[in-house]
ChimeraX commands (.cxc) that place a marker at each C-alpha (Angstrom):
marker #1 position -47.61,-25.47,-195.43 radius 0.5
marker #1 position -48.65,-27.45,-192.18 radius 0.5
marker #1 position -49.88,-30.69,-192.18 radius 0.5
marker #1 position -53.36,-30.48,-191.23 radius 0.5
marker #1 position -54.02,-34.28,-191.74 radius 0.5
marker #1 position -51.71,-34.80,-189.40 radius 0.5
marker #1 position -53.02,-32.58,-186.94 radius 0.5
marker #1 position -56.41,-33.87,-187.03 radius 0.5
marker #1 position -55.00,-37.46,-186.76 radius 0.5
marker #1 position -52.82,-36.81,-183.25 radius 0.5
marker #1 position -56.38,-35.17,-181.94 radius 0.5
marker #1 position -57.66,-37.52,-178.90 radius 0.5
marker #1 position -60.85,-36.98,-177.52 radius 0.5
marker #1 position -63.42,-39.42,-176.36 radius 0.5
marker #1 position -64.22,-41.98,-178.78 radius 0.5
marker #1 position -68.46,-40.67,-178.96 radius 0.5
marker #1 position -67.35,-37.14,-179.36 radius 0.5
marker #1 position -65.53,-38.03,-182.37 radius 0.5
marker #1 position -67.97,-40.15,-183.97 radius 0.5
marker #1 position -70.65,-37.66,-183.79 radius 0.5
marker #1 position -68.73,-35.30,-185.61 radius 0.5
marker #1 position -67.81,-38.38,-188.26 radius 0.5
marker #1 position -71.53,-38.34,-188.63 radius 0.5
marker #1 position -72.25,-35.22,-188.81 radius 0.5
marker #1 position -69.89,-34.51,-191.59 radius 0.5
marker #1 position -72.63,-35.02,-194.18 radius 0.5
marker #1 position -74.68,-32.20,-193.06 radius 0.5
marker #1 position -71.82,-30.08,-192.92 radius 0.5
marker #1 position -72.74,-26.71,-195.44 radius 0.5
marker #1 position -69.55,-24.79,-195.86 radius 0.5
marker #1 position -71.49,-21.38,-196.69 radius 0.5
marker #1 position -73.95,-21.44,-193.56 radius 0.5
marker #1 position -71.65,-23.32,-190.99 radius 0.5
marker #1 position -68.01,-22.03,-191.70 radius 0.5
marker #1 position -69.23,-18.40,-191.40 radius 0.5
marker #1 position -70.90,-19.10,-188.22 radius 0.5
marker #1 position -67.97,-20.89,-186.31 radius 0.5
marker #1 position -64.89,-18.55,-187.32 radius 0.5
marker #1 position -66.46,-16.20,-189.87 radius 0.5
marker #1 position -63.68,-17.07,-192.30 radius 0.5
marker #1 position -63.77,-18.46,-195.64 radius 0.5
marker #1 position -60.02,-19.09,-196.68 radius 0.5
marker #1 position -59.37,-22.65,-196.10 radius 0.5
marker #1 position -55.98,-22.83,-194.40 radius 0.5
marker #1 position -56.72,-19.95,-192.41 radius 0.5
marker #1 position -60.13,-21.17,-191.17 radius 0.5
marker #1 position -57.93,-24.75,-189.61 radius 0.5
marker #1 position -55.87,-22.78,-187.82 radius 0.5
marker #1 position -59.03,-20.98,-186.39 radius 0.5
marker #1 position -60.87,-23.92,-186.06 radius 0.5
marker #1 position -58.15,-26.15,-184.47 radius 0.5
marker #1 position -57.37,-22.84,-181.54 radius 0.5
marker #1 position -61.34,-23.01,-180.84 radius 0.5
marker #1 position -61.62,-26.73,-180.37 radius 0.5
marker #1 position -58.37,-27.16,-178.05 radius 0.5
marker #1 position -60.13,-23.84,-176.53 radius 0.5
marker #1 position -63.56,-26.08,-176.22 radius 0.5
marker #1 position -61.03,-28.97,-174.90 radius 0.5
marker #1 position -59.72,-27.40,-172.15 radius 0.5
marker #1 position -63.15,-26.03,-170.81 radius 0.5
marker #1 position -64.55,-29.74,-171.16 radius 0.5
marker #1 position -61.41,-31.17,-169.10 radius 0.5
marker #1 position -62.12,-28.47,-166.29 radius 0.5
marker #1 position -65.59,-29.62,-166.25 radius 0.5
marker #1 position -66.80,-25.78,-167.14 radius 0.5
marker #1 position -70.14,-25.29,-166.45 radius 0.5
marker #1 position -70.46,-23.09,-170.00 radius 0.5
marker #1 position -69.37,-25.74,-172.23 radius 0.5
marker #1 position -71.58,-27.22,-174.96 radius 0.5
marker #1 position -70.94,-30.48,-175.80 radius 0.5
marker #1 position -72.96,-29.50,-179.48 radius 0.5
marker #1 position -70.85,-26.94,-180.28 radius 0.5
marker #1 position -67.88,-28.99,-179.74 radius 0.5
marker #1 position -69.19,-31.65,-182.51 radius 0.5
marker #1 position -69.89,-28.42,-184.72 radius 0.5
marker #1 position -66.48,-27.43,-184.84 radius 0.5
marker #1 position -64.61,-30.70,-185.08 radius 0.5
marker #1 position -67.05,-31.27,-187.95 radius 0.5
marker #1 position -66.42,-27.99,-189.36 radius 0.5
marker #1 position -62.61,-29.11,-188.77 radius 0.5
marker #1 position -62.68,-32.55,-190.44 radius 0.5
marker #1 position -64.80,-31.02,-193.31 radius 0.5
marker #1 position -62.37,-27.97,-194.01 radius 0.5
marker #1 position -58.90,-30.85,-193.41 radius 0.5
marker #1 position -60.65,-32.64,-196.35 radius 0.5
marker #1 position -61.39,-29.72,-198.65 radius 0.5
marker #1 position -57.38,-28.75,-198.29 radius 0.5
marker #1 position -56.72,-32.26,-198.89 radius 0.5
marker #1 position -58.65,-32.20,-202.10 radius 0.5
marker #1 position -57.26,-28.39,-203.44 radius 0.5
marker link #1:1,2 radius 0.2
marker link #1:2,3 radius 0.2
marker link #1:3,4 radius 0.2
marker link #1:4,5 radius 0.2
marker link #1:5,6 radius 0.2
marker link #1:6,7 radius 0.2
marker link #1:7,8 radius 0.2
marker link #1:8,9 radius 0.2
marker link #1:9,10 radius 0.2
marker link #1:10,11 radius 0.2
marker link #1:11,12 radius 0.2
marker link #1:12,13 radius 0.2
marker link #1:13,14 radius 0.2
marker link #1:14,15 radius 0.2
marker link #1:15,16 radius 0.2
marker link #1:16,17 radius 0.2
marker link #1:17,18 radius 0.2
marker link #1:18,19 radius 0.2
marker link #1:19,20 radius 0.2
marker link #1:20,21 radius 0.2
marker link #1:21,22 radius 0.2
marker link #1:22,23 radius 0.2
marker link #1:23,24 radius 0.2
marker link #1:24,25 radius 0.2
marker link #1:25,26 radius 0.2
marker link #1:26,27 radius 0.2
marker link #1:27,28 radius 0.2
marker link #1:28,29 radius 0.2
marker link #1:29,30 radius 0.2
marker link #1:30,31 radius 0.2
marker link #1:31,32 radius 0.2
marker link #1:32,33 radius 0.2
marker link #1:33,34 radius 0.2
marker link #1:34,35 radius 0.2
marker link #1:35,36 radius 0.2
marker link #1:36,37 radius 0.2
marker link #1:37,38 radius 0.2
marker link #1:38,39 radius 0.2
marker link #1:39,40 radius 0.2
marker link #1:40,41 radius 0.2
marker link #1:41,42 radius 0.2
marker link #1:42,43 radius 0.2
marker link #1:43,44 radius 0.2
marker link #1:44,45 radius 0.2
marker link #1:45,46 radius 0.2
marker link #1:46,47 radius 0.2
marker link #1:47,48 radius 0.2
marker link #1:48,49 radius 0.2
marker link #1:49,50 radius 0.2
marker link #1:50,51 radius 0.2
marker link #1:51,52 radius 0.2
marker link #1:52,53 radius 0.2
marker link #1:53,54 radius 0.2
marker link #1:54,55 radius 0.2
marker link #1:55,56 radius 0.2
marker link #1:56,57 radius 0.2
marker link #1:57,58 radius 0.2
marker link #1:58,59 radius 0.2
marker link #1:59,60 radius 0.2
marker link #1:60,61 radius 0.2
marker link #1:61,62 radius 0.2
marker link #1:62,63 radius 0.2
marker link #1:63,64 radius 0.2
marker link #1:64,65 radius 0.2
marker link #1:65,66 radius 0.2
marker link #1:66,67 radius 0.2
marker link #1:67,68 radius 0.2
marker link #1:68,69 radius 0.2
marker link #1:69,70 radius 0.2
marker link #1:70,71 radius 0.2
marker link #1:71,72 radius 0.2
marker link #1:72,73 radius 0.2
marker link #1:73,74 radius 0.2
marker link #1:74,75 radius 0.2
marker link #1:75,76 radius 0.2
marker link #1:76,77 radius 0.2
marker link #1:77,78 radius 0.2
marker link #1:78,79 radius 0.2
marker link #1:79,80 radius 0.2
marker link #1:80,81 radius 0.2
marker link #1:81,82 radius 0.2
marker link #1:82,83 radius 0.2
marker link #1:83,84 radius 0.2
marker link #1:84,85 radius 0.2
marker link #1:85,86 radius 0.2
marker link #1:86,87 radius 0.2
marker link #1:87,88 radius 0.2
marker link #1:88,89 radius 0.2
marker link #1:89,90 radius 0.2
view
């Protein structure tokens, strides 16, 4: 089983991008949000989704993309730190 604590925990991005998704947490709704992001509702499975789209997201925000969304990046670390928890908690 991989550590997904761990994962999240070595994840640096900017200090305000992180804290928005730390707020955002408590409006996170597993049913409406999880489905939307990576359309998949197995825990473990849905990380390792999640984790590929937000070093994806990473790496268009570093190049300074012109198509990234800063929202949707908060949406799926939130969706990220919400899903790390709920393994944490099984």
């Amino acid at each position: 089983m991989t550590d997904f604590r761990t994962l999240l925990a070595e994840i640096r991005r900017p200090r305000l991008l992180m804290r928005a998704a730390r707020l955002g947490l408590c409006d996170y709704r597993r049913e409406r949000d999880l489905r939307r992001l990576v359309g998949e509702q197995q825990a473990e499975r849905a990380v390792t989704r999640l984790l590929a789209e937000e070093q994806r997201l990473e790496d268009r925000r570093r190049a300074g993309d012109a198509t990234y969304s800063v929202a949707h990046h908060v949406e799926v670390l939130i969706a990220l730190m919400a899903e790390v928890r709920l393994i944490g908690a099984i």
